[in-house]
C-alpha positions in Angstrom: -20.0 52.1 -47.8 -21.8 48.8 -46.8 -19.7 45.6 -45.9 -19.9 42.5 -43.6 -18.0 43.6 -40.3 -15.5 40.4 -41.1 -15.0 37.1 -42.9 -14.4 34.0 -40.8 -11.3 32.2 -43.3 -10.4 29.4 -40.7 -6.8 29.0 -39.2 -7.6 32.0 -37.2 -8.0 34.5 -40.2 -10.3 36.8 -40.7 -10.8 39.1 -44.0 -12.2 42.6 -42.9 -13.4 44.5 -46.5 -11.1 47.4 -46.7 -13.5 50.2 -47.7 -11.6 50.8 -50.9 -13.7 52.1 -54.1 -16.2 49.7 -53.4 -16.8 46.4 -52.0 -15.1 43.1 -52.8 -12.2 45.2 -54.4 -9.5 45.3 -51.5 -9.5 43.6 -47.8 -7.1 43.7 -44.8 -6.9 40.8 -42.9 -6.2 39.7 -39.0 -4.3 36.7 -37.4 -5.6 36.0 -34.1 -3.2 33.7 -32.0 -4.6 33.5 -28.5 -3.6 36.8 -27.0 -1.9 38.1 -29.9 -3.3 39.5 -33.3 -1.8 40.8 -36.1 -3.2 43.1 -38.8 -1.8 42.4 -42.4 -2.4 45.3 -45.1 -3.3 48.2 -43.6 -5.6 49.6 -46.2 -6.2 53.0 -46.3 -6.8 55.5 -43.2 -10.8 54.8 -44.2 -9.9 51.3 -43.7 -9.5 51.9 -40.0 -12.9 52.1 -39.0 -13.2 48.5 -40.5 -10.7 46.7 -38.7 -12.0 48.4 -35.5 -15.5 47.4 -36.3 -14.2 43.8 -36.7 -12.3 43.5 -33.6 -14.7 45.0 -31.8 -17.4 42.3 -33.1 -14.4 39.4 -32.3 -14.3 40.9 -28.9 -10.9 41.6 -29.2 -9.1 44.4 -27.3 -6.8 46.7 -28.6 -4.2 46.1 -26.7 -3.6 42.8 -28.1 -2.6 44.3 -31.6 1.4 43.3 -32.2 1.8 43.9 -35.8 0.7 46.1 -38.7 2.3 44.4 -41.5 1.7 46.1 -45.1 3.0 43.8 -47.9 4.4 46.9 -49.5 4.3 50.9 -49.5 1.7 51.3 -52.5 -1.2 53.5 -50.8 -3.9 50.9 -51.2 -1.9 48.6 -48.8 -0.2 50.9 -46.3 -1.8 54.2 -46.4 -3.7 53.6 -43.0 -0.7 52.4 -41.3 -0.3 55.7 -39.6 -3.5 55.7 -38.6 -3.2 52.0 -37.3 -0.3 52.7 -35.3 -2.0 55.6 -33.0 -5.1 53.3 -32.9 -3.6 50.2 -31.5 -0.7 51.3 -28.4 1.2 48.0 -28.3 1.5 47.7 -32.2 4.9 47.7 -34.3 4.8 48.3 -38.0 6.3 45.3 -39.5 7.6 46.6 -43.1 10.3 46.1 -45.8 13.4 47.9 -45.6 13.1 49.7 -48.6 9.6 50.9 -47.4 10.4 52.0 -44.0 11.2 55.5 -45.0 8.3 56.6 -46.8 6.1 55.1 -43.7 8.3 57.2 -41.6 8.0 60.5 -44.0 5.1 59.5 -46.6 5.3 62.8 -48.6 6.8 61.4 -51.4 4.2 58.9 -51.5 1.3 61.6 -51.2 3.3 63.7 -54.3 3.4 60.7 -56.2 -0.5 59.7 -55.9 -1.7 62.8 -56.3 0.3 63.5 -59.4 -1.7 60.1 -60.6 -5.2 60.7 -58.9 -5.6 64.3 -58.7 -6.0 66.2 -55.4 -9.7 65.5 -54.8 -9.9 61.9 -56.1 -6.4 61.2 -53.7 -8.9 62.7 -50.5 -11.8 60.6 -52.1 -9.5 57.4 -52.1 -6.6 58.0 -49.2 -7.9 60.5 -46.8 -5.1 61.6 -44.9 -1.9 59.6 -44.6 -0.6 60.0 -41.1 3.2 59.1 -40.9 4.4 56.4 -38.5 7.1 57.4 -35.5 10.1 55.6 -36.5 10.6 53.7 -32.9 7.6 52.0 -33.9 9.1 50.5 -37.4 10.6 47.5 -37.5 12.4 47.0 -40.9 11.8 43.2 -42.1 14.9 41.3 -43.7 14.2 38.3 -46.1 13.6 35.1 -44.4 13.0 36.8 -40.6 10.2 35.6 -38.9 7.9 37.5 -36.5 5.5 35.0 -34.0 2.2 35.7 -32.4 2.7 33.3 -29.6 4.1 30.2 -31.1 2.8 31.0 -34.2 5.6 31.8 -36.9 4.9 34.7 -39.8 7.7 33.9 -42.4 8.5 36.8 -44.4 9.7 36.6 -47.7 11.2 39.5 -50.2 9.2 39.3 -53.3 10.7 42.3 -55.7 8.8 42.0 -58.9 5.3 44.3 -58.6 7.7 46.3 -56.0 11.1 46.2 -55.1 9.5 47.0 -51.6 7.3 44.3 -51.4 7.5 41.0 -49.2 4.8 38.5 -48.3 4.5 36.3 -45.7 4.4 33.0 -44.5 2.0 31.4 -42.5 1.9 27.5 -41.9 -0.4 27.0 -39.9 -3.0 27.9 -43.0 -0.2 26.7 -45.5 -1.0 30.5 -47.0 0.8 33.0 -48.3 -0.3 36.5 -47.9 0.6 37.7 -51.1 0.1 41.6 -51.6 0.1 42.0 -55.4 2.7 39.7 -55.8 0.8 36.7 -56.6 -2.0 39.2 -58.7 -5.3 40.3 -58.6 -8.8 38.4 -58.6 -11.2 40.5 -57.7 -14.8 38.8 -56.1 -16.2 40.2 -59.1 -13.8 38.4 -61.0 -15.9 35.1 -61.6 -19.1 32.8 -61.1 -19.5 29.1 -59.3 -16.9 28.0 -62.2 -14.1 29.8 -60.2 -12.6 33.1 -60.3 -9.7 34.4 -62.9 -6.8 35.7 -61.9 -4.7 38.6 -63.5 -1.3 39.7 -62.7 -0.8 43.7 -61.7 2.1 45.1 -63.1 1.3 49.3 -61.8 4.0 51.8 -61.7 7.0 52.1 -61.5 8.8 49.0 -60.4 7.3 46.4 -62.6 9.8 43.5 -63.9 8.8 40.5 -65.3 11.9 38.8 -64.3 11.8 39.4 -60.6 7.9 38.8 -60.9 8.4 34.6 -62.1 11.1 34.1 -59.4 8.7 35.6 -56.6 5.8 33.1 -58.1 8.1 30.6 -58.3 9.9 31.0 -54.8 6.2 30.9 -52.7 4.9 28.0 -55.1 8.0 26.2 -53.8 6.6 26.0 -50.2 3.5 23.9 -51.7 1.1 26.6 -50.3 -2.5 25.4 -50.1 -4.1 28.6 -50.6 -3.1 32.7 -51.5 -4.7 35.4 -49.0 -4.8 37.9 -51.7 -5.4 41.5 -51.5 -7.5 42.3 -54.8 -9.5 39.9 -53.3 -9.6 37.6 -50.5 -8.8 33.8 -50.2 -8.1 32.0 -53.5 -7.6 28.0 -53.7 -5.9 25.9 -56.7 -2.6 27.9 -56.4 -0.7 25.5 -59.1 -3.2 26.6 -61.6 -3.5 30.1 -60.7 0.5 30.1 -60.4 0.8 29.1 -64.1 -2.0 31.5 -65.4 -0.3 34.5 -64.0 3.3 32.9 -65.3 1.4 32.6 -68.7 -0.3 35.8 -69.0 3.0 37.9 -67.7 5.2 36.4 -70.4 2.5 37.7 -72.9 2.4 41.4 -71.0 6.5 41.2 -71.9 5.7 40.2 -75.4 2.9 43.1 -75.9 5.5 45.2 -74.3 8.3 44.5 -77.1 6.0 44.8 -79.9 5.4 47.9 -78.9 8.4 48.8 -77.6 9.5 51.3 -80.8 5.7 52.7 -81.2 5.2 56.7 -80.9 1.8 55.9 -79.3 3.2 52.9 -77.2 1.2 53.3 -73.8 -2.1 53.2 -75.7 -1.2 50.5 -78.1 0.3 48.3 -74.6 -3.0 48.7 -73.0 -5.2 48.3 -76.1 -3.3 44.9 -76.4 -3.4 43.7 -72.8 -7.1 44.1 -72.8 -7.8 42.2 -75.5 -5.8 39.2 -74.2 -7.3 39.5 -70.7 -10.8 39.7 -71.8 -10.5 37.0 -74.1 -8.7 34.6 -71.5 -11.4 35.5 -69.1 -14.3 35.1 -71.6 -13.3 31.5 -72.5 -12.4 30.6 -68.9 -15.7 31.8 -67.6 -18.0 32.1 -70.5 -21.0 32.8 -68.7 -19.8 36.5 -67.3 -20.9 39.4 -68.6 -17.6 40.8 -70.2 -18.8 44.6 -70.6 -19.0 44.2 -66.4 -16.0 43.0 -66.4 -14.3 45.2 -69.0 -15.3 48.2 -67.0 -14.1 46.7 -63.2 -10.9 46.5 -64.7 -10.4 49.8 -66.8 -8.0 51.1 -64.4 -6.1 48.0 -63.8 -5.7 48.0 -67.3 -4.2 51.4 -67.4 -2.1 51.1 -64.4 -1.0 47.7 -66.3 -0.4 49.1 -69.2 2.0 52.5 -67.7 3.7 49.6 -65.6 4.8 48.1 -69.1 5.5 51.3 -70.7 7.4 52.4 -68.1 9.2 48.7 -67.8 10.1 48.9 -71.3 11.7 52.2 -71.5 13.9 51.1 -68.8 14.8 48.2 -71.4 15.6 50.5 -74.0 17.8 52.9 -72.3 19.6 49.8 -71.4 20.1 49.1 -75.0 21.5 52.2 -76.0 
């Protein structure tokens, strides 16, 4: 798979493609503070090669790797911690309490995925998921802050897509690093009139709830910009921030119509593509919808078990 060696952001960042089903769908990133670096999202073990490619091209040693910091334990953002870890000697995982274990002992992470993915399309995606020794963890409590240097990484527990999910803090860009917190927006995802932005709401954590206090707790810094995942740098955070808001309040609606249905997954996800598709065709009438519909056919499914899974929860609690 093709894909530009790294992305200059400013501030020190770089995005570095993450080799993950194809290109423009999923990046890592590095911080570079003089001697220091730190490499947020880990990516998947394929993503390796990537990183090392773009700190190779920076000129940058490994030795000068401090962190690995996933945003959360979800494959697509930690799986090639592991493999980080043994790459770079001098580098700590940086990691959410709640996640630390399944870094430590990823089986039930493998189980889990492969139960979704298959055995073949897990290899395909994942490769192998080395675990990382636990004197190299360092479990990350809300509000602690790690520094390259002088430079501060602000951490920040944002339950909502995961309860083992944080982002992080970096003033010096006035960013957040947002995981899939703060959604998804794929480069795909739009034209010269912008890009549109979805929220992701995959199994098995999902709460709306805890999703609009997270928004509204990194909105509260005044951030200037979101270094997201799914995909790279996005600007105008106020009016991204009240898209997501907006379309996760409708995801809880379609979820309570539906909530009673015998055929409820399939009903959720019929419903949460039709509103997504029709946001996005008269937000950005000029792309090709079909594309679109089909870049986002497992997001919608993954949305849509999220939901059904969220609103089972809420009727159990009922009875």
């Amino acid at each position: 798979m093709k894909a530009h060696k790294y992305v200059n952001l400013n501030d020190g960042i770089y995005s570095v493609d993450a080799r993950y089903i194809c290109p423009g769908n999923a990046c890592c990133y590095l911080i570079v503070e003089g001697n220091e670096i730190a490499i947020i999202e880990a990516g998947t073990t394929y993503s390796a090669e990537g990183i090392g490619e773009a700190l190779l091209s920076l000129g940058l040693d490994a030795e000068k790797v401090r962190y690995v910091i996933p945003t959360h334990v979800h494959l697509d953002h930690a799986g090639g911690a592991g493999e980080l870890i043994k790459r770079y000697p001098n580098a700590q995982l940086a990691i959410h309490p709640r996640g630390a274990r399944h870094m430590i002992s990823p089986d039930k992470l493998i189980a889990g995925c492969k139960a979704v993915y298959g055995e073949d399309t897990f290899k395909e995606l994942y490769g192998e998921v080395v675990p990382v020794p636990m004197d190299r963890v360092l479990e990350i409590k809300d509000g602690e802050k790690l520094y390259l240097e002088s430079r501060a990484l602000e951490f920040r527990h944002t339950p909502g897509h995961a309860e083992h999910h944080f982002c992080i803090w970096d003033k010096v860009s006035q960013g957040w690093f947002s995981g899939d917190t703060f959604g998804i927006s794929y480069q795909s995802m739009g034209d010269d009139q912008g890009r549109f932005i979805m929220p992701t709401t995959s199994p098995v954590q999902f709460d709306p709830d805890k999703l609009l206090s997270s928004i509204d707790l990194m909105m509260s810094y005044t951030p200037k910009r979101f270094f997201l995942t799914h995909y790279s740098v996005v600007e105008q955070p106020e009016k991204k921030a009240s898209s997501l808001c907006e379309q996760i309040e409708c995801y809880r609606k379609i979820a309570y119509r539906f909530r009673y249905d015998p055929d409820r997954e399939r009903r959720i996800l019929d419903a949460i593509k039709e509103m997504t598709l029709a946001k996005i065709g008269l937000a950005l009438p000029r792309l090709n919808i079909s594309t679109i519909e089909q870049l986002l056919s497992l997001d919608f499914k993954l949305n849509a078990q999220g939901l059904d899974i969220w609103i089972s929860k809420q009727n159990q609690e009922k009875n």
